[in-house]
NURO-151328 format. One record per residue (C-alpha): residue in one letter; x, y, z. Coordinates in steps of 0.2 Angstrom, whole numbers, plus 2048, in hexadecimal, padded with zeros to 3 digits. Layout:
# residues N
R|a|X|Y|Z;
...
# end
This chain:
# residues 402
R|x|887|85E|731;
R|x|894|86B|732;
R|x|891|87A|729;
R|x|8A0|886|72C;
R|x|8B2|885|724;
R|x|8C0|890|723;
R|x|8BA|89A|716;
R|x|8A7|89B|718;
R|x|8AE|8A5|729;
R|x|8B7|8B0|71D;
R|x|8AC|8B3|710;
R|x|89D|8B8|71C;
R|x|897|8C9|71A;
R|x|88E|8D3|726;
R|x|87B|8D7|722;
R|x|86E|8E3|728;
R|x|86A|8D6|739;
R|x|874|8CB|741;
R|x|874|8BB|73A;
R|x|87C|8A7|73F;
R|x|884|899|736;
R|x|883|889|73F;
R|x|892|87C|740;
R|x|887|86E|749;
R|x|887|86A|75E;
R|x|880|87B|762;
R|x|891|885|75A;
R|x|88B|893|750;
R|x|894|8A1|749;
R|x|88C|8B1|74E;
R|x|88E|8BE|73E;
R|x|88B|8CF|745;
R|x|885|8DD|738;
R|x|895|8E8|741;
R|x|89E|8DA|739;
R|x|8A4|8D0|747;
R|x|8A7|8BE|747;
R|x|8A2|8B5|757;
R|x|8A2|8A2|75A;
R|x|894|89C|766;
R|x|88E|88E|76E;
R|x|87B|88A|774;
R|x|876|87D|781;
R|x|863|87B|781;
R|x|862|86E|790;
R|x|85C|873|79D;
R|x|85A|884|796;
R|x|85F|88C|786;
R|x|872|894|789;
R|x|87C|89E|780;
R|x|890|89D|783;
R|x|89C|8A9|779;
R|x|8AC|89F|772;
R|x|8B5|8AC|76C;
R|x|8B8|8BA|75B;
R|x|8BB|8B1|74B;
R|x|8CC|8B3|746;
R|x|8D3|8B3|759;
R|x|8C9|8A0|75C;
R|x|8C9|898|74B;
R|x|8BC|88B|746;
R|x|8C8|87B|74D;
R|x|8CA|883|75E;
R|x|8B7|888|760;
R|x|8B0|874|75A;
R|x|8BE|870|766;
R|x|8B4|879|773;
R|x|8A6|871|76E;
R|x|8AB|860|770;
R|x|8B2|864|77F;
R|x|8A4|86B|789;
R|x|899|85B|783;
R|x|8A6|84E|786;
R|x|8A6|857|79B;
R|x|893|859|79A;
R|x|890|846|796;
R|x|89D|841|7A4;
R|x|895|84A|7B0;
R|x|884|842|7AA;
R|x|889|831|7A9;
R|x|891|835|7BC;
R|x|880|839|7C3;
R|x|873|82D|7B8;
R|x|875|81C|7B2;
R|x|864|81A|7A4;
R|x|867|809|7A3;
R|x|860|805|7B5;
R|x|853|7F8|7B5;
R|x|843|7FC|7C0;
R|x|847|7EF|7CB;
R|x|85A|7F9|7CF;
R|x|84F|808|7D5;
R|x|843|801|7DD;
R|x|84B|7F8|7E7;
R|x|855|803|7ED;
R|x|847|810|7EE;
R|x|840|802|7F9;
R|x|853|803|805;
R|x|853|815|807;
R|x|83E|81B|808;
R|x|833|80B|80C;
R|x|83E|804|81A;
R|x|836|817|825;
R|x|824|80F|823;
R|x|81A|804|82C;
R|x|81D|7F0|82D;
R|x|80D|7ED|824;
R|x|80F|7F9|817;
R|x|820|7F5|815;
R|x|81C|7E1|811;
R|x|80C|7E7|805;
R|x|81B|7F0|7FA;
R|x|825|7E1|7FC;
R|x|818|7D5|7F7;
R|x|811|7E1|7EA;
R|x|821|7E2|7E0;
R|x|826|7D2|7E0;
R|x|817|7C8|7DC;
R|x|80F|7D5|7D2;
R|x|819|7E2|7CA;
R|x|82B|7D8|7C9;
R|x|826|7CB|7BF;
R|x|820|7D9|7B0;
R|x|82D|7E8|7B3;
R|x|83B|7DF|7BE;
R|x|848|7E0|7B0;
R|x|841|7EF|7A3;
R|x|84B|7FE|7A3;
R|x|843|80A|7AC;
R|x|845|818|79D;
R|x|83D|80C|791;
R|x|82E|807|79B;
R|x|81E|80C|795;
R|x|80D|810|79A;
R|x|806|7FF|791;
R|x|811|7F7|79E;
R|x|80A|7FE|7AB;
R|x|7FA|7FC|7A7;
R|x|7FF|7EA|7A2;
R|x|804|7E8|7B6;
R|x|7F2|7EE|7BC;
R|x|7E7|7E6|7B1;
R|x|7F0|7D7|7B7;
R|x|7EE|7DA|7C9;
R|x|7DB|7E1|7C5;
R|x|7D7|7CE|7BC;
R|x|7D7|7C5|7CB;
R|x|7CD|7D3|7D1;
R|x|7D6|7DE|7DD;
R|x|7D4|7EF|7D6;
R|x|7DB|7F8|7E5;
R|x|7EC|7EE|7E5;
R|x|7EC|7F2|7D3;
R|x|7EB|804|7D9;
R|x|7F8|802|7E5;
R|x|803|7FA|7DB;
R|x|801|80A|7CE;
R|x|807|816|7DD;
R|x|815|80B|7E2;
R|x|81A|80B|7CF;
R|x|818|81E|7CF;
R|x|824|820|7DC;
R|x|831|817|7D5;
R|x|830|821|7C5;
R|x|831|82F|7CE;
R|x|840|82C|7D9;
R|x|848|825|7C5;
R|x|843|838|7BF;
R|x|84C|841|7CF;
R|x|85B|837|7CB;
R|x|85B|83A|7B9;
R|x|857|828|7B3;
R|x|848|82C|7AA;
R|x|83F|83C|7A3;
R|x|82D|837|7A6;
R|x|823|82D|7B1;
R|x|816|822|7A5;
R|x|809|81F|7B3;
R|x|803|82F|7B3;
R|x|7F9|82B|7A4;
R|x|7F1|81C|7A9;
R|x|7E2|81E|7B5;
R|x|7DD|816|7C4;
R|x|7D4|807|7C3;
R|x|7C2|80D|7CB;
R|x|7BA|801|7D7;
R|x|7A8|7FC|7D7;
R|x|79E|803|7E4;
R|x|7A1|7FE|7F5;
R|x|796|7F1|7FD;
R|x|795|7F2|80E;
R|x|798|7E2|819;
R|x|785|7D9|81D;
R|x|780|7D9|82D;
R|x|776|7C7|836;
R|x|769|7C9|841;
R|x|766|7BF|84F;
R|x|75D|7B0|847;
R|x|76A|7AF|839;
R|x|777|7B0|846;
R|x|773|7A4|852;
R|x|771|799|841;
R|x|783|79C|83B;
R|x|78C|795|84C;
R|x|77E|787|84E;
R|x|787|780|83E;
R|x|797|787|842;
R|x|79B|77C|852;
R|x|794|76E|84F;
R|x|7A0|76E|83E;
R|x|7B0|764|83F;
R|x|7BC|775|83F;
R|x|7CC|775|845;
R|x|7C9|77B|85A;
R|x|7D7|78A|857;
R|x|7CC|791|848;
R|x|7BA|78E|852;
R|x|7C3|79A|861;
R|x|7C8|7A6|851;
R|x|7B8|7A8|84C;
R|x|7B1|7AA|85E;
R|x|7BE|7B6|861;
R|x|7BB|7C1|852;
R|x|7A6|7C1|854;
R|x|7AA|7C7|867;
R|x|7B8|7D5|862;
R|x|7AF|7DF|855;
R|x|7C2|7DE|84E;
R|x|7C8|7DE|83A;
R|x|7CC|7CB|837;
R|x|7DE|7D1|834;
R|x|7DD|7D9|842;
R|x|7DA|7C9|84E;
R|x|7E3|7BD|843;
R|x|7F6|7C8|848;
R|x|7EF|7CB|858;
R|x|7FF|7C4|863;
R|x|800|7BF|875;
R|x|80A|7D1|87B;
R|x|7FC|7DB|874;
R|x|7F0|7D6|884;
R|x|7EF|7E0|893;
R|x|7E9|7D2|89F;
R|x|7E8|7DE|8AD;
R|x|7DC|7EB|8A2;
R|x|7D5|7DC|899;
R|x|7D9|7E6|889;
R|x|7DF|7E3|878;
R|x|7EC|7F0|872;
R|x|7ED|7F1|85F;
R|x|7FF|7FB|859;
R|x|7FC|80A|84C;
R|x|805|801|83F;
R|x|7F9|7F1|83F;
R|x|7ED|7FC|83C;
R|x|7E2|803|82D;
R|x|7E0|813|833;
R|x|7F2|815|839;
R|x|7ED|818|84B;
R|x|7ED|80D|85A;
R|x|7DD|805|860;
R|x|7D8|7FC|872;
R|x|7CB|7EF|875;
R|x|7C1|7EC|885;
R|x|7C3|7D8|885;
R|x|7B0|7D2|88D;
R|x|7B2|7C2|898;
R|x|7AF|7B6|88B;
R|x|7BC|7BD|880;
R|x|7CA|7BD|88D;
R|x|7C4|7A8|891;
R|x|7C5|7A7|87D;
R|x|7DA|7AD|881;
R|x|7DD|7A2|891;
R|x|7D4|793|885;
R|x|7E0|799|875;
R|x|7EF|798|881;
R|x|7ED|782|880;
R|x|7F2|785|870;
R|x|7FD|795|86D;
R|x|805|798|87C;
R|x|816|795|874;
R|x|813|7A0|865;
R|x|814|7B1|860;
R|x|802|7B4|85C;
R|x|7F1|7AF|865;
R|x|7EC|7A8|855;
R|x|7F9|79C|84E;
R|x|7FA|792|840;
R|x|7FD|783|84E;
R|x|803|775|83F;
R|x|810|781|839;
R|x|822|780|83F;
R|x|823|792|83E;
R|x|81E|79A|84E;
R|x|81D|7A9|849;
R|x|80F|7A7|83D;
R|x|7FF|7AE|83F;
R|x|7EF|7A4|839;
R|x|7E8|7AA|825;
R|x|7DC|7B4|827;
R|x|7D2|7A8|815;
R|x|7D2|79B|823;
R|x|7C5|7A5|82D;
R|x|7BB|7A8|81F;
R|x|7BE|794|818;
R|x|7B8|790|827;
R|x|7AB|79B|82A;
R|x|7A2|79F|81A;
R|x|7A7|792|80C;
R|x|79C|781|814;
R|x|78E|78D|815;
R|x|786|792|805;
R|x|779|79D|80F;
R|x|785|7A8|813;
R|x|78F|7A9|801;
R|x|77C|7AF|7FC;
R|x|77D|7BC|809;
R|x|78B|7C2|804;
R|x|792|7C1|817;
R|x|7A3|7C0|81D;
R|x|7AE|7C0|82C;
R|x|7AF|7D1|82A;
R|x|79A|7D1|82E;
R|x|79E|7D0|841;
R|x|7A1|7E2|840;
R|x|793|7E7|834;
R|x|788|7DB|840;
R|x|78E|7E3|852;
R|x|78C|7F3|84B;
R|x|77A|7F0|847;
R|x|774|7E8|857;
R|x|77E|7F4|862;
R|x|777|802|859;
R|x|765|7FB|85D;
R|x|768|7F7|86E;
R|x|76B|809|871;
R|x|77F|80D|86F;
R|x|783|81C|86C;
R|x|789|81E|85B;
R|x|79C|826|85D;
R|x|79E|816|869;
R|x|79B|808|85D;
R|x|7A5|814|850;
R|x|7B4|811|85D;
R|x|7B2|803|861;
R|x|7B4|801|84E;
R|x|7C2|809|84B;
R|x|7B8|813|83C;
R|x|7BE|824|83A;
R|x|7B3|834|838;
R|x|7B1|839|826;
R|x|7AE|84A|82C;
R|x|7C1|851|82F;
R|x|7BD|860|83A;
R|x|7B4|852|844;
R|x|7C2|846|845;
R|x|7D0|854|849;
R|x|7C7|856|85A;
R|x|7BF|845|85F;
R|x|7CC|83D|866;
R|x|7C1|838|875;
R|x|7C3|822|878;
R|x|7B5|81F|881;
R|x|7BE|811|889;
R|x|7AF|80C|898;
R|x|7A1|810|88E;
R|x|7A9|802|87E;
R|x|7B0|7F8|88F;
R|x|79C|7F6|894;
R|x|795|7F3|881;
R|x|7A3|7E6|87E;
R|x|79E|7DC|88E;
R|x|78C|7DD|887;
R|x|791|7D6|877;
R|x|79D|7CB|87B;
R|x|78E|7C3|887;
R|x|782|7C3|87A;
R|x|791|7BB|86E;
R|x|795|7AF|87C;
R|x|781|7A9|87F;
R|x|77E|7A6|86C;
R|x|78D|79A|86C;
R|x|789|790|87E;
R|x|779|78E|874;
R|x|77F|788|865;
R|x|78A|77A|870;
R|x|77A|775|879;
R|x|772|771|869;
R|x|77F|767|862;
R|x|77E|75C|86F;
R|x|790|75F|875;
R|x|79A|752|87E;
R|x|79F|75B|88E;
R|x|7AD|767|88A;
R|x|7B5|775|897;
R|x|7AD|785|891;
R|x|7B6|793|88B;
R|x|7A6|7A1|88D;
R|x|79E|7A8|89C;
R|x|78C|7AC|897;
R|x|780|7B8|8A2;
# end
């Protein structure tokens, strides 16, 4: 409420110190003890400011509050010009998402995608961004972490923290609510179970004399023989094999580690492709879904492990997955006497130790060219077996054991 008038001015004595009387909206009048009358304004955002108006009777008290009133009528023009608050998140982040995500990779670029509108979206998709809190946030993770993916619900926390922070740059919003939630923490780590040779020989005994669908049995075969992530094989498309090197060429941004990887293909493997191609020749990738009427669809990588894993309740108690070809390759090829940064290649496993990793950039492309024919023998000669047993009907053969 205004506190000066006319004659309060008037009536105001010096005193020992300079002293104020406040009007309201920052205008004060400055009473000095040499008995000059000042009117002054103070701005306190973004830092405290001090502008003289002018000597009291030369500015009177209209023409300073009309000062006042000025200044704040330009200063929320010039805000309003720069921010709108009432931007919803889903105005930022999607266009956060036009001018940032489109620079990353494809994959990474379809997991935001995916994240935000299945997950994020459906809780935050219409809030203001400036009245979002950190309950809301928390609300979006815990519902991602109760179907049991706690490092999507992590992700989706750091794609929300960059929203909020690209809001905060452009002034919709003063702070970001999920720096006060924490990460979900993950249990520890299992590492994939490895078979040995009893267990599996076992596994494709009852895998080809199942009923699955020929196009997911040369899947299956294909991953045990690669030592590839099942994501890995299943977008796996016909231009990424060098027939001539007999060589599989994985880009950087298929990836996990964000570099590019090759893989000696072994004889078996490369008969597993000229096999494929009854089915897929016509498609983009190797491994189709071959019922869909998109060709361009690659097969889900659940159908390897429905296939694979869920008729065999041995292998639920194991604990093993597709993702168990590696673990089991690794174990083998380290007993038969590989050397260690081989197999780690051939793996596509980065050194934890930095110093290490800046300076091994060796491929050891004939030395994994050898163990791959090994392994894709010994791969080759556990299925041929498992056909013999079954008692086949005559079928042309798509592995070359020796």
């Amino acid at each position: 409420m205004a506190q000066l008038t006319a004659t309060a001015i008037k009536n105001a004595k010096p005193d020992e110190k300079d002293y104020r009387i406040h009007d309201g909206n920052g205008l004060y009048l400055l009473v000095r003890k040499t008995g000059k009358k000042t009117f002054m304004h103070r701005v306190r955002k973004p830092k405290d400011t001090f502008t003289k108006i002018g000597n009291f009777p030369t500015v009177s008290l209209a023409e300073a509050r009309a000062y006042v009133a000025n200044f704040t009528k330009k200063k929320e023009q010039e805000d309003s010009s720069i921010a709108h608050i009432d931007a919803t998140f889903y105005e930022l982040s999607e266009r956060l998402f036009e001018e940032h995500y489109k620079t990353l990779s494809p994959t990474y670029i379809k997991q935001v995608r995916n994240m935000l509108d299945d997950d994020i979206y459906p809780h935050l998709k219409n809030k203001r961004v400036d009245r979002i809190t950190s309950k809301d946030v928390f609300l979006v993770m815990k519902s991602i972490k109760d179907r049991g993916a706690i490092t999507p619900a992590n992700i989706a926390k750091n794609i929300m923290h960059t929203v909020f922070k690209y809001a905060i740059s452009n002034l919709h919003c003063d702070n970001d609510p999920t720096l006060a939630v924490d990460a979900i923490k993950r249990n520890k780590v299992k590492h994939a179970v490895a078979l040995n040779h009893q267990q599996l020989q076992r596994l494709f005994d009852e895998y080809e004399a199942s009923i699955t669908k020929i196009t997911t049995k040369l899947a299956n075969r294909f991953l045990a023989m690669t030592m590839l992530r099942t994501v890995e094989m299943c977008q796996t498309k016909w231009t990424d094999i060098d027939y001539h090197n007999k060589i599989l060429i994985i880009s950087a941004d298929r990836m996990k580690r964000s570099n590019s990887h090759i893989v000696p293909l072994s004889k078996a493997a490369m008969l597993v492709l000229e096999e494929m191609k009854e089915y897929t020749s016509n498609r983009e990738y190797i491994f189709s879904t071959i019922y869909s009427k998109d060709k361009n669809k690659h097969m889900n990588r659940r159908t390897i492990y429905n296939s694979l894993v869920v008729p065999r309740q041995w292998l639920c108690d194991l604990k093993f997955g597709p993702h168990g070809f590696r673990a089991t390759a690794s174990t083998m090829l380290n007993q038969r006497g590989y050397r260690s940064d081989v197999i780690e290649k051939q793996l596509a496993h980065q050194s934890t130790n930095k110093v290490r990793a800046t300076y091994n950039h060796a491929d050891y492309l004939e030395e994994r060219r050898e163990m791959m024919q090994y392994w894709g023998n010994y791969i080759d000669h556990i299925i041929v077996n498992a056909i013999q047993k079954n008692y086949f009907p005559p079928i042309r053969r798509c592995f070359v054991s020796s």
